[in-house]
C-alpha positions as CSV (number, residue, x, y, z in Angstrom):
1,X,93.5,33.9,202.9
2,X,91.5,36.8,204.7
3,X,90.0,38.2,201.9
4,X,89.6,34.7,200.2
5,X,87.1,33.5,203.0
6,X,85.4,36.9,203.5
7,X,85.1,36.9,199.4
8,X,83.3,33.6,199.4
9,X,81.5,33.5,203.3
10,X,78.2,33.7,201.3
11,X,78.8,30.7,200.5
12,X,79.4,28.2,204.0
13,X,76.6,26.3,204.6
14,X,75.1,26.7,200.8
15,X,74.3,23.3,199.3
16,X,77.1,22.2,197.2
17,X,74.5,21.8,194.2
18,X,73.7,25.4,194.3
19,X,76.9,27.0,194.6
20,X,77.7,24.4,191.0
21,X,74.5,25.9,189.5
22,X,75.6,29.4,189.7
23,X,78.7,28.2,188.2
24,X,77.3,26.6,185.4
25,X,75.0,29.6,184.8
26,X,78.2,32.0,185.3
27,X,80.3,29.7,182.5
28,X,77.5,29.7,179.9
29,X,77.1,33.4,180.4
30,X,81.3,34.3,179.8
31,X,80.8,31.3,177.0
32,X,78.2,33.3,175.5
33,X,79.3,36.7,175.7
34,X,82.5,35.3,173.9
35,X,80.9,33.9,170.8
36,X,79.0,36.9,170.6
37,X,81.6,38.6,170.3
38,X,82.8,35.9,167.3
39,X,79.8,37.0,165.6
40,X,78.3,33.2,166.8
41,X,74.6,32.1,166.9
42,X,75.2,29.9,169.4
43,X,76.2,32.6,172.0
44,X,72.4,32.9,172.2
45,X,71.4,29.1,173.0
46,X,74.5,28.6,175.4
47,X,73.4,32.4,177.0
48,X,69.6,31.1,177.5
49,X,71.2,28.5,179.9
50,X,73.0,30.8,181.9
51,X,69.5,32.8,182.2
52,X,67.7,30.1,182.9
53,X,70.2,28.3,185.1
54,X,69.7,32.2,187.2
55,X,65.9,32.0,186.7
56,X,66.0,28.7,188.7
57,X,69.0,29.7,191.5
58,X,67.1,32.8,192.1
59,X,63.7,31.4,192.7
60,X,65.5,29.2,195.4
61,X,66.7,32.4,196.9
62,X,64.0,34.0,196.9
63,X,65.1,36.7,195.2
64,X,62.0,36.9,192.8
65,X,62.5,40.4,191.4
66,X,65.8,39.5,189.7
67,X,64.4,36.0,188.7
68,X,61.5,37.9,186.9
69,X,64.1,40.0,185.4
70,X,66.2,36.7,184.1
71,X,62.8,35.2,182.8
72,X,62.3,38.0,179.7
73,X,66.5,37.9,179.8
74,X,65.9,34.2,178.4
75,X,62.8,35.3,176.2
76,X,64.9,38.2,174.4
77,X,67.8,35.2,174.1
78,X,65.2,33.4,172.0
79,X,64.4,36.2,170.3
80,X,68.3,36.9,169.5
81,X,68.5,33.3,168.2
82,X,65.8,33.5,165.8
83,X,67.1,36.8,164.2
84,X,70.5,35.8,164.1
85,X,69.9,32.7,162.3
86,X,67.5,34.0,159.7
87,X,69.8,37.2,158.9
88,X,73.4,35.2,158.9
89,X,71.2,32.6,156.2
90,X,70.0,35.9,154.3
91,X,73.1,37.6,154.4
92,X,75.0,34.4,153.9
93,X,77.6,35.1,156.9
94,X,77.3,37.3,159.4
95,X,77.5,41.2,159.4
96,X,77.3,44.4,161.6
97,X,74.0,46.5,160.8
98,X,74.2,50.3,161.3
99,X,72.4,51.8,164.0
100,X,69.5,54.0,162.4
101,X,66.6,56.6,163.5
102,X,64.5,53.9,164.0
103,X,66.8,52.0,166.9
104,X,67.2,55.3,169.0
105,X,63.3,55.4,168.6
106,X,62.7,51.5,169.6
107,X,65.8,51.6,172.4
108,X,63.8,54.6,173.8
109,X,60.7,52.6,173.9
110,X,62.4,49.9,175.5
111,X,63.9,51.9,178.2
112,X,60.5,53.3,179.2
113,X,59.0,49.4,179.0
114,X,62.2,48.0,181.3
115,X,61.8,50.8,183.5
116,X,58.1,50.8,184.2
117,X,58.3,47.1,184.5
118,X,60.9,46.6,186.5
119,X,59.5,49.5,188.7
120,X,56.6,47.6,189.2
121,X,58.2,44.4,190.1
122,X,60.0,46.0,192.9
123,X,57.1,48.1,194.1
124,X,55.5,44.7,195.1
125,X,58.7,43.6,196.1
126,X,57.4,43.3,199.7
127,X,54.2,41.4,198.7
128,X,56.7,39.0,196.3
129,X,59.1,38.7,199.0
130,X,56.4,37.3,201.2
131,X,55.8,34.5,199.3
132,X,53.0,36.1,197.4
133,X,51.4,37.2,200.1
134,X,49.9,40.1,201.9
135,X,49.9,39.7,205.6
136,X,51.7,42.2,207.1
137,X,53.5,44.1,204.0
138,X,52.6,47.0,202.2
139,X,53.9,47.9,198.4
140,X,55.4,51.4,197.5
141,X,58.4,53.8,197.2
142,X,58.9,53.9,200.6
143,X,60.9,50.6,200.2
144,X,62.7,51.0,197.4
145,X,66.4,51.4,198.3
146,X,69.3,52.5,196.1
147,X,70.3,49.1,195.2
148,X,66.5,49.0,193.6
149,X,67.2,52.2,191.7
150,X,70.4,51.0,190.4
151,X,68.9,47.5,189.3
152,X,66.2,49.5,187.6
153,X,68.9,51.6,185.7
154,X,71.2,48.5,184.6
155,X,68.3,46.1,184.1
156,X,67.2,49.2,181.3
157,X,70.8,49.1,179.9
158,X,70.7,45.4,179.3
159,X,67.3,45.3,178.0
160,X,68.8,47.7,175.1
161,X,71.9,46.2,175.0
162,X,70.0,42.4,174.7
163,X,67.7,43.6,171.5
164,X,70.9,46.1,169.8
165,X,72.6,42.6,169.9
166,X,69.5,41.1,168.4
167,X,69.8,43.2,165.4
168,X,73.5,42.8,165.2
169,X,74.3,46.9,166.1
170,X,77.6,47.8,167.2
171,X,76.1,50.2,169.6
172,X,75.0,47.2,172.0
173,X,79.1,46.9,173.1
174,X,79.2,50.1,174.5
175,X,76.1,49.4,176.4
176,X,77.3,46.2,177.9
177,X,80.2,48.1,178.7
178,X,78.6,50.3,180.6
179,X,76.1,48.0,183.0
180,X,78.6,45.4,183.1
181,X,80.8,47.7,185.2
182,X,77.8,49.3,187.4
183,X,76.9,45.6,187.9
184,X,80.4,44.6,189.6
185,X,80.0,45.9,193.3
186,X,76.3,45.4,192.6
187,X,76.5,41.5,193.0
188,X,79.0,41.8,195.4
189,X,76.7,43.5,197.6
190,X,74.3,41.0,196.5
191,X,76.6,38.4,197.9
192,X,77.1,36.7,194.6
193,X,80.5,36.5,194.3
194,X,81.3,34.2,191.6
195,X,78.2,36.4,189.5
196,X,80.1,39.8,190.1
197,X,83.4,38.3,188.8
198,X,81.4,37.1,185.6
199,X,80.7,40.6,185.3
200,X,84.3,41.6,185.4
201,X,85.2,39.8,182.8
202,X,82.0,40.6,181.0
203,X,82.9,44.3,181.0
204,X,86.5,42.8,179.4
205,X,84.9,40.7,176.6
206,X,82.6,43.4,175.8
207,X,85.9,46.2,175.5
208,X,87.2,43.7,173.4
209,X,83.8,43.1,171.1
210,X,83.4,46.4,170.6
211,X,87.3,47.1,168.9
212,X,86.5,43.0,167.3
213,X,83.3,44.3,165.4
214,X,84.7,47.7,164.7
215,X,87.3,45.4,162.3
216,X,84.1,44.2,160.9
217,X,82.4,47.3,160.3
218,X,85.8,49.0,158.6
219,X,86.2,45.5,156.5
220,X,82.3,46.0,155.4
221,X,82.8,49.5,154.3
222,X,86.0,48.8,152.3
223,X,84.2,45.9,150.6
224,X,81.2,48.3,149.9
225,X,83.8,51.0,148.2
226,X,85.8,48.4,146.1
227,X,82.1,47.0,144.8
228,X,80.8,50.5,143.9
């Protein structure tokens, strides 16, 4: 019962609509990670309500940073939907691509974007935090901590991971993987409890994509031998 209250102490004196609206957001986001994983479109219309569900809880919160971060989230989950549902009607069903040249070169492009944005966001992280405001804050690296850094780093990750999903690569499982278990103790420390546990089972679902769509990709190349 110790750990049980100090788990979920965040959370006395939170409205009771709140603490249901990370819920919600946290359910859509396991919802959508899972029929991903199916090789579903709607994982991206049921994940743009998770992001957006965030978007909202963290404006309350004031946490505008990550809210800024959840905002293009929801814009690449538009983005995901579009491609998914023109290439599953070209392709008539839906199949793995193979990562090429040209990703590397476009995943590097994005990690340089992600990390010069998000680097930005937290540099006026004081003047944000202040309600848009000036008076008595100052921007800079002398107040970025490590839990800026590390945001930077996973935010980077997911950006790539969001758009390798996009374009239906395998790649964007290991990815996942990877953020999804630096993320953990991150929104613990964050005091998001029920968030960080989303991310625990993220990291699971996206284990299991990755052997799921492997399948795929060994079923794809058999059917490309038998055709030749």
């Amino acid at each position: 019962m110790d750990i049980f209250d100090s788990l979920f102490a965040q959370y006395q004196g939170v409205a009771a609509w709140l603490v249901a609206l990370e819920l919600v957001a946290v359910v859509c986001g396991m919802a959508s990670v899972w029929l991903i994983r199916k090789g579903s479109v709607w994982g991206f219309p049921v994940g743009i309500v998770s992001t957006a569900g965030f978007v909202w809880l963290l404006w309350i919160y004031a946490l505008f940073g990550d809210m800024l971060i959840n905002a293009y989230y929801t814009v690449l989950g538009v983005y995901g939907w579009a491609q998914w549902s023109r290439q599953q009607s070209a392709d008539n069903g839906f199949r793995v691509s193979p990562f090429t040249a040209r990703d590397a070169r476009v995943c590097a492009a994005l990690a340089v974007f992600s990390t010069a944005f998000v680097g930005a966001v937290y540099w006026f992280k004081p003047y944000i935090n202040n309600g848009f405001s000036w008076h008595g804050v100052t921007a800079g690296f002398a107040h970025f901590t490590w839990l800026d850094y590390t945001d930077i780093f996973t935010t980077a990750l997911f950006l790539i991971a969001m758009w390798l999903m996009a374009e239906r690569k395998i790649a964007h499982w290991i990815v996942w993987i990877v953020a999804d278990a630096v993320s953990v103790p991150l929104y613990f420390y964050k005091g998001l409890t029920f968030s960080a546990f989303q991310y625990v089972v993220f990291t699971l679902i996206a284990v299991s994509g990755y052997s799921a769509w492997k399948k795929i990709l060994r079923k794809q190349a058999a059917e490309s031998a038998a055709s030749r």
